[in-house]
TIVOKOL-523580 format. One record per residue (C-alpha): x, y, z; residue in three letters. Coordinates in steps of 0.05 Angstrom, whole numbers. Layout:
<sites>
- X:Y:Z:ALA
...
</sites>
This chain:
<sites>
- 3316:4140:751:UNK
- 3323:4064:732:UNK
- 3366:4026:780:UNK
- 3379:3961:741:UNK
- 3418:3905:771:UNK
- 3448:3858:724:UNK
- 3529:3830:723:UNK
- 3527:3906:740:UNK
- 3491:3962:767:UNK
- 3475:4007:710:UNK
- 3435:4070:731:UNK
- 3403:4123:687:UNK
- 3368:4185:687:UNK
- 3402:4195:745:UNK
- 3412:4272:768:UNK
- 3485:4302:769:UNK
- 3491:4316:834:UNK
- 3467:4238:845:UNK
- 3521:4219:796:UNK
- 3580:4261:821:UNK
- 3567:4221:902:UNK
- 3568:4158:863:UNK
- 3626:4175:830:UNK
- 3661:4213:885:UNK
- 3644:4139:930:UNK
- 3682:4101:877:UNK
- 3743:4134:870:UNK
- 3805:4115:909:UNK
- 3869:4140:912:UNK
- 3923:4085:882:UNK
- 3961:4055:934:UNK
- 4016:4031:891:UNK
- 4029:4101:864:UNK
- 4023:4137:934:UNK
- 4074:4080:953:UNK
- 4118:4095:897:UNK
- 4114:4172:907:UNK
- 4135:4159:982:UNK
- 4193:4123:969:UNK
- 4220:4178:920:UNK
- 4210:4124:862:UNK
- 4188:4131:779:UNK
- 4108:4146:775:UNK
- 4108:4158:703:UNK
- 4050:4105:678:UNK
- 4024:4088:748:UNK
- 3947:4123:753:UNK
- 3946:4165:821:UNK
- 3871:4152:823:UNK
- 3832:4087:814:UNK
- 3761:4086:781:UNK
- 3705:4033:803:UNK
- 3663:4057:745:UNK
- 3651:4077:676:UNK
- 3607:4124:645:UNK
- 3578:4099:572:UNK
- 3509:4132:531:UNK
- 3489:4179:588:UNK
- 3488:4119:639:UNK
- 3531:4096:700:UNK
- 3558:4035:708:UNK
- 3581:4010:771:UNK
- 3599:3935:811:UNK
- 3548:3908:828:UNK
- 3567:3889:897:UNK
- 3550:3969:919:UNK
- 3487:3965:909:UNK
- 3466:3971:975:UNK
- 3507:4026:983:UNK
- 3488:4065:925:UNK
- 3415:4050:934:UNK
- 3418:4091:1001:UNK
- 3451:4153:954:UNK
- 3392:4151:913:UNK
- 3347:4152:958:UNK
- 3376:4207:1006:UNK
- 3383:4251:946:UNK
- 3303:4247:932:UNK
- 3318:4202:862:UNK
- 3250:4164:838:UNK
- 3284:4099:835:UNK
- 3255:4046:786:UNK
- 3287:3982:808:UNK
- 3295:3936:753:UNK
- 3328:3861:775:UNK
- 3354:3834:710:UNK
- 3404:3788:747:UNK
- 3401:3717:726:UNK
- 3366:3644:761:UNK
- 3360:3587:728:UNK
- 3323:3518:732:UNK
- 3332:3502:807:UNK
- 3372:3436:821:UNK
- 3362:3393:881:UNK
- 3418:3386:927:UNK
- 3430:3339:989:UNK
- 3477:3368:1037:UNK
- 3499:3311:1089:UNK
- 3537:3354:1132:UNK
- 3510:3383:1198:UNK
- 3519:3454:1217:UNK
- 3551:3471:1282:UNK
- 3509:3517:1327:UNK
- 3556:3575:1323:UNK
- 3562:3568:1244:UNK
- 3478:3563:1242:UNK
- 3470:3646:1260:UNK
- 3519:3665:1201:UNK
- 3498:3630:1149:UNK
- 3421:3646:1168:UNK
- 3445:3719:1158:UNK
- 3476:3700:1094:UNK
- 3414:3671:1068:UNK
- 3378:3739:1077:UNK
- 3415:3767:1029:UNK
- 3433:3750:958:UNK
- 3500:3777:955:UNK
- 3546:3792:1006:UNK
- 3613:3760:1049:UNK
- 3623:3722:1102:UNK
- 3674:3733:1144:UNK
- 3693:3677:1193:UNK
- 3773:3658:1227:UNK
- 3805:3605:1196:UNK
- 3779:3536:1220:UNK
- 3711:3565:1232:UNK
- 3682:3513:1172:UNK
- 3669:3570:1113:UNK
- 3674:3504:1055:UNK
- 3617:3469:1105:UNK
- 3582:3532:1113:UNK
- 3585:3548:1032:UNK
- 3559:3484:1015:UNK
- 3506:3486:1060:UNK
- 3489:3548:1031:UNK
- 3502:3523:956:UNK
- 3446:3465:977:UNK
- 3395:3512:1014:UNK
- 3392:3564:935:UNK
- 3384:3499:894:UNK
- 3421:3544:830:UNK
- 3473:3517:789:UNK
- 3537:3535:832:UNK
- 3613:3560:813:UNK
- 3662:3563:859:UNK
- 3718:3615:843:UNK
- 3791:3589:870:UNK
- 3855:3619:863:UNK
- 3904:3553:877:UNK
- 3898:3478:842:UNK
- 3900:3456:928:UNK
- 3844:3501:944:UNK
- 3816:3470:875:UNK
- 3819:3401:905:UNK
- 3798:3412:968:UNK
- 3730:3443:939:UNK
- 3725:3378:907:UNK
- 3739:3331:969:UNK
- 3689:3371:1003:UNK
- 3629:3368:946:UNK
- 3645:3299:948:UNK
- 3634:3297:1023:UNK
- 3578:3339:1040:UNK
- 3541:3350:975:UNK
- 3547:3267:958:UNK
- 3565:3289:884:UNK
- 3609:3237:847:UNK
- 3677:3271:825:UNK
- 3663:3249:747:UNK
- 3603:3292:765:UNK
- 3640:3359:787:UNK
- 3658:3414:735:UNK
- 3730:3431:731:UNK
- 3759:3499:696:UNK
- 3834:3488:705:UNK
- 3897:3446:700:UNK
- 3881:3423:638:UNK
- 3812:3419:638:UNK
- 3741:3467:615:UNK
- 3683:3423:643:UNK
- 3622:3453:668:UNK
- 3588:3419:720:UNK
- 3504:3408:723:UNK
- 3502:3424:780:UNK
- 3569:3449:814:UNK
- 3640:3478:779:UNK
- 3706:3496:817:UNK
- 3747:3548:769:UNK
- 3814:3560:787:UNK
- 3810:3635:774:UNK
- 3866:3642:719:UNK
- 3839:3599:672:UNK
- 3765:3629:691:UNK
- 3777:3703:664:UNK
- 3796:3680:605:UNK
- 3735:3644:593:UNK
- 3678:3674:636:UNK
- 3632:3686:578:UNK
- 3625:3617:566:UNK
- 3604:3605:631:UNK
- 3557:3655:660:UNK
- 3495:3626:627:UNK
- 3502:3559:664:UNK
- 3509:3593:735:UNK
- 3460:3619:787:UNK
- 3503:3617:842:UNK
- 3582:3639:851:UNK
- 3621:3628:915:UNK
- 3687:3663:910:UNK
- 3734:3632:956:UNK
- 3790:3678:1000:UNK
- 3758:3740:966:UNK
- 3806:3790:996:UNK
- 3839:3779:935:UNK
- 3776:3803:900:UNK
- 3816:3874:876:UNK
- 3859:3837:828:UNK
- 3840:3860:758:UNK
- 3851:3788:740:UNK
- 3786:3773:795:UNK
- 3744:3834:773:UNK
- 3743:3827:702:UNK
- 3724:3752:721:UNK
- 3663:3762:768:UNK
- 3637:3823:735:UNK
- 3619:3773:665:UNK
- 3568:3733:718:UNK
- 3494:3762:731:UNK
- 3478:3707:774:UNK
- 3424:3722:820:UNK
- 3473:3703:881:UNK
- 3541:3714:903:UNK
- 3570:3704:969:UNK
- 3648:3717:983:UNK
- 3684:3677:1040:UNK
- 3750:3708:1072:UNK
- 3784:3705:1144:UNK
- 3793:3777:1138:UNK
- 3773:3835:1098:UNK
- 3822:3885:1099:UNK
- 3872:3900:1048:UNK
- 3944:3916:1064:UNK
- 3936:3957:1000:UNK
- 3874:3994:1031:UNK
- 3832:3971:982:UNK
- 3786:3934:1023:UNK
- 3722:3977:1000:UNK
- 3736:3943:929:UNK
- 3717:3873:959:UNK
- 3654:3904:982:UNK
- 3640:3937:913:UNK
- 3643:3873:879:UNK
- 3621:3824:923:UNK
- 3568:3856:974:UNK
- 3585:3882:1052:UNK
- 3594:3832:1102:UNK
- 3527:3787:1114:UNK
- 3550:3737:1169:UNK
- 3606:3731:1209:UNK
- 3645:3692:1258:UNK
- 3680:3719:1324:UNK
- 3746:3674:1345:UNK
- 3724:3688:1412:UNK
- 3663:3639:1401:UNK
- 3698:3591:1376:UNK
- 3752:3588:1423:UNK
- 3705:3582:1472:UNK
- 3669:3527:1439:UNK
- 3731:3493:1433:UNK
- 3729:3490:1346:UNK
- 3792:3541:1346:UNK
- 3855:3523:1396:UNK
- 3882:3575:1445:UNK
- 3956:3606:1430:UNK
- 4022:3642:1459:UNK
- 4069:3681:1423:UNK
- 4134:3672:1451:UNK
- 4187:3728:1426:UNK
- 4252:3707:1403:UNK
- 4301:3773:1397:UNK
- 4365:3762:1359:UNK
- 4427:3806:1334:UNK
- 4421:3820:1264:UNK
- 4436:3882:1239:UNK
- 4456:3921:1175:UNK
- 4497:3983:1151:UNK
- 4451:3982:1094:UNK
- 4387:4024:1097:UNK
- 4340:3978:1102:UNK
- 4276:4031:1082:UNK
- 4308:4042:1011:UNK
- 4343:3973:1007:UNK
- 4286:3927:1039:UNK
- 4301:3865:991:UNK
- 4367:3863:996:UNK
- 4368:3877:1072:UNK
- 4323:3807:1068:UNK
- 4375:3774:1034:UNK
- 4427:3797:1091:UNK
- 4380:3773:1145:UNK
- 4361:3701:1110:UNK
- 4434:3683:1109:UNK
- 4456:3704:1171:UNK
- 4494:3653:1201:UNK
- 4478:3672:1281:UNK
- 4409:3685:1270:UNK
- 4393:3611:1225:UNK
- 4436:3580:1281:UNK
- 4385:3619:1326:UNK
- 4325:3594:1287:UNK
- 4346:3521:1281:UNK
- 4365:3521:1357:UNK
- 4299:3551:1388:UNK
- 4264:3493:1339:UNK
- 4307:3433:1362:UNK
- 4297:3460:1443:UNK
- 4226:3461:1431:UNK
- 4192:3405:1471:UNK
- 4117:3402:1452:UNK
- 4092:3346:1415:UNK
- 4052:3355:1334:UNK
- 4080:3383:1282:UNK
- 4137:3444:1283:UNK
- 4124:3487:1224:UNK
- 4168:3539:1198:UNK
- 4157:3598:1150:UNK
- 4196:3636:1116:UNK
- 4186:3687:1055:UNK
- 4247:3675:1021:UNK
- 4255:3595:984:UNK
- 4334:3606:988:UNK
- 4321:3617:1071:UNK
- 4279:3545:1065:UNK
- 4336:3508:1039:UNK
- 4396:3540:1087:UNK
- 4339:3534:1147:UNK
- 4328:3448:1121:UNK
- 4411:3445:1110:UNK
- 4428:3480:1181:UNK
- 4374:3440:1221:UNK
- 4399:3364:1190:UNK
- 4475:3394:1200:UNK
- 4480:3430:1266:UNK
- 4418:3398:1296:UNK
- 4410:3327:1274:UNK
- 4334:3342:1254:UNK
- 4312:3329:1188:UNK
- 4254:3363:1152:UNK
- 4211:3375:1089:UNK
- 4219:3437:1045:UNK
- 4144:3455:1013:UNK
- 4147:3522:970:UNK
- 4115:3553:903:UNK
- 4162:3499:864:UNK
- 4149:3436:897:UNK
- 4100:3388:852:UNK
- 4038:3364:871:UNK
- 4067:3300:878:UNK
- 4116:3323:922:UNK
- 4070:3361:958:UNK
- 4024:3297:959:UNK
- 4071:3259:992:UNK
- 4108:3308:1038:UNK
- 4029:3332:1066:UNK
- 4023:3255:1075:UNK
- 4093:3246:1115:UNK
- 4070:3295:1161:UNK
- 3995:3270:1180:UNK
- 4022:3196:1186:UNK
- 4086:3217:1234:UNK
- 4136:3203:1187:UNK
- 4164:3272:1195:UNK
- 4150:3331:1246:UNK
- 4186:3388:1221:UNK
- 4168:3435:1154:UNK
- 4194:3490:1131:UNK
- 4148:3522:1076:UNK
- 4139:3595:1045:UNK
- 4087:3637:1077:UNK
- 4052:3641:1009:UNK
- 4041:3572:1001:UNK
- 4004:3550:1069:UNK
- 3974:3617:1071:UNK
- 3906:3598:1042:UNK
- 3870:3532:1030:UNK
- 3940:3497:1067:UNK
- 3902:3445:1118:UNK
- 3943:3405:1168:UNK
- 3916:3410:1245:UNK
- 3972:3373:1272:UNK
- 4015:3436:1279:UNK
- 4027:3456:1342:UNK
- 4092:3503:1340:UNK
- 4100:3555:1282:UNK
- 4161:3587:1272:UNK
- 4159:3666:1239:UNK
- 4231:3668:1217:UNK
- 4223:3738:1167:UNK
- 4182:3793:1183:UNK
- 4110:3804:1173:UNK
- 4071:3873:1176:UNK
- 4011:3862:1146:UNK
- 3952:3835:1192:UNK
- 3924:3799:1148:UNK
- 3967:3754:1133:UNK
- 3996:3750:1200:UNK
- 3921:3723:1216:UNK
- 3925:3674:1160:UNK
- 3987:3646:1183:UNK
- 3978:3640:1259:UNK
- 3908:3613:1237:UNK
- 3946:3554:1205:UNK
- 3966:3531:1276:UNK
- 3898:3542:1309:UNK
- 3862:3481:1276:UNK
- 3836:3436:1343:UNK
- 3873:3362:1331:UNK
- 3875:3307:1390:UNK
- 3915:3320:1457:UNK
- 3928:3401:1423:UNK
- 3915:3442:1471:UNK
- 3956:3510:1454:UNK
- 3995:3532:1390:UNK
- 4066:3563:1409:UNK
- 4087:3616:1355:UNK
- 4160:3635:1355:UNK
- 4166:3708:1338:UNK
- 4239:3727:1309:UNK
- 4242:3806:1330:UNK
- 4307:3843:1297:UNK
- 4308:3887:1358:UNK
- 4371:3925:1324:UNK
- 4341:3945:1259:UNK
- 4293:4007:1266:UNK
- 4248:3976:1203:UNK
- 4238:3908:1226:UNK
- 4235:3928:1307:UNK
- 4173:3964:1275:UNK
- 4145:3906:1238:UNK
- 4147:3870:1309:UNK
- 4111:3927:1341:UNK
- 4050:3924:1283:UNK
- 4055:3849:1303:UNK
- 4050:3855:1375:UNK
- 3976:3897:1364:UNK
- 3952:3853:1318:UNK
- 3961:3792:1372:UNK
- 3935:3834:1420:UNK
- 3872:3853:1382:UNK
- 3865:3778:1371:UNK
- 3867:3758:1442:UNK
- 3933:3718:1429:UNK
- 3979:3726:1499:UNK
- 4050:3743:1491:UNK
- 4110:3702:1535:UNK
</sites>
């Protein structure tokens, strides 16, 4: 059979029982319609099985990124493989990384480097920009960075500035505005990038695709599998998928090549210890909050006793840094900002999905100079690429389920800055509510599988 690795693996003369194990490993069940059908709701148009592959002229064609995986099928099944590498390198460019490596980091990305394609997994503060550009230096190919925010966009570019010593007229830029492919190194914000892959792939050797848990997006698949660049390396502070579609990251990236553990870094003193304090309040609801869950939201974010709750617990606070809290809910931002400068005399910066950049600019700069020590932001905006070590208490004011992004948040607050020495995260637990009492439990065992003690 030919085994031919391209912006895809594309197998023939494969036998059927080969092809029906491929196909069986590719096939998941669709989370959003097995969601739908549990809550009793409309499935008509929603597939109840998602395909990783297509079938076309007698050949498979599958991502890429489960190769590995598929490679071991073959061979257990006795297949004659004829491995055919048609994935793409280019004239090598010279890069000079001026960074050093920590000694922790040094392992992972050696691991990395033994593999063409594959993620890296590493806690948030662990260094994966440093680590990517280190490894973006080491392949000498003609590197794109895949982004999915314009602040994770500039902060790619800060850092190329700063480790690779490349010029910012210099950098490639696909988004806001602007379609220009670097020499040597691009950023693509990954909207504008889908769109427009084809006119890309034959300039790249290399493609770093930051926070790839996000990878399952159709908007992100469609966009890495128009690149056969000889390398691909996918950086993320955790893998798994609320969705349980973690195995698609894996499918279209590679399996994980190098990690991190936040034990070593704790110890090594790059990642700040922290406590989760539990704060247990009164809210409760006639409404059924399983069949009603956005609305039963809205109830809790304007709940007088529990914001007075909120903004009490954050003016009683006595640490020192920055006090950050989150919320899911922008309306919940602005009665949190109103309450705390009414009943509490504090006053604080609102950062969410409509703030501008300039807004942001300046609020980001308030903060880091001491101008102001209290924000109030949407979960969704600080959790990826949102950089600001000075935090030392966060504040979960709705509730969170999913692990991930619990990790993502808390991670925020675990960045080492001077005299830091533990995070404090407030925990609000609706103790009378069955639904969000449960959310609290699935909280509690994700802190406890991340070492994180609990007051």
């Amino acid at each position: 059979m030919k085994f031919i690795l391209n912006c895809r693996l594309v197998l023939e003369n494969y036998s059927v029982d080969t092809g029906q194990i491929i196909k069986l490993k590719l096939t998941l069940k669709n989370p959003k319609f097995s969601e739908a059908q549990k809550m009793g709701r409309y499935t008509k148009g929603i597939d109840p099985v998602l395909y990783f592959y297509e079938e076309a002229d007698h050949r498979l064609i599958c991502p890429r990124g489960a190769a590995t995986q598929i490679y071991k099928i073959c061979q257990t099944q006795g297949e004659a493989i004829e491995f055919i590498d048609a994935r793409q390198t280019l004239e090598p460019v010279r890069f000079n990384f001026t960074g050093k490596l920590r000694p922790l980091q040094v392992p992972a990305v050696e691991n990395c480097l033994k593999k063409d394609f594959g993620l890296l997994e590493s806690p948030t503060g662990s260094g994966k920009t440093t680590m990517a550009l280190y490894m973006i230096a080491k392949r000498g190919q003609p590197a794109l960075i895949v982004v999915h925010t314009k602040e994770l966009l500039n902060q790619w570019i800060d850092r190329i500035q700063q480790f690779l010593n490349i010029p910012k007229a210099e950098i490639g830029i696909i988004g806001s505005g602007k379609f220009i492919i670097g020499d040597k190194i691009t950023v693509a914000m990954i909207q504008t990038l889908y769109k427009k892959a084809e006119k890309v792939t034959n300039h790249i050797g290399n493609v770093i695709v930051d926070e790839c848990h996000r990878c399952p997006s159709r908007t992100f698949t469609q966009a890495l599998t128009a690149f056969s660049a000889k390398f691909m390396t996918g950086l993320t502070a955790t893998i798994w998928r609320r969705d349980k579609l973690s195995d698609v990251i894996f499918w279209h990236i590679g399996d994980v090549t190098g990690r991190i553990d936040k034990l070593d870094l704790l110890a090594s003193g790059n990642l700040c210890d922290a406590q989760i304090r539990w704060v247990e309040t009164n809210f409760n609801t006639l409404t059924d909050t399983s069949d009603y869950y956005s609305q039963v939201l809205s109830e809790l974010t304007e709940d007088y006793p529990r914001n007075r709750l909120i903004c009490d617990t954050v003016e009683n606070y006595q640490g020192t840094g920055i006090r950050l809290i989150l919320s899911d809910r922008k309306e919940h931002c602005r009665i949190l900002r109103d309450t705390l400068l009414k009943e509490n005399n504090i006053r604080s910066e609102i950062l969410t999905g409509a703030s501008s950049q300039k807004e942001r600019d300046r609020i980001i700069q308030d903060l880091q100079q001491g101008r102001c020590t209290t924000l109030i932001a949407t979960g969704q905006l600080i959790g990826e690429g949102f950089d600001l070590p000075g935090i030392c208490a966060m504040f979960l004011t709705t509730p969170v389920k999913f692990s991930g992004r619990l990790i993502q948040y808390i991670g925020r607050a675990l960045r080492p800055a001077p005299d830091k020495k533990k995070a404090i995260i407030f925990d609000f637990v609706d103790i009378l509510n069955p639904v969000f009492e449960a959310s609290a439990k699935s909280r509690a065992l994700t802190y406890e599988q991340q070492n994180i003690s609990v007051k």
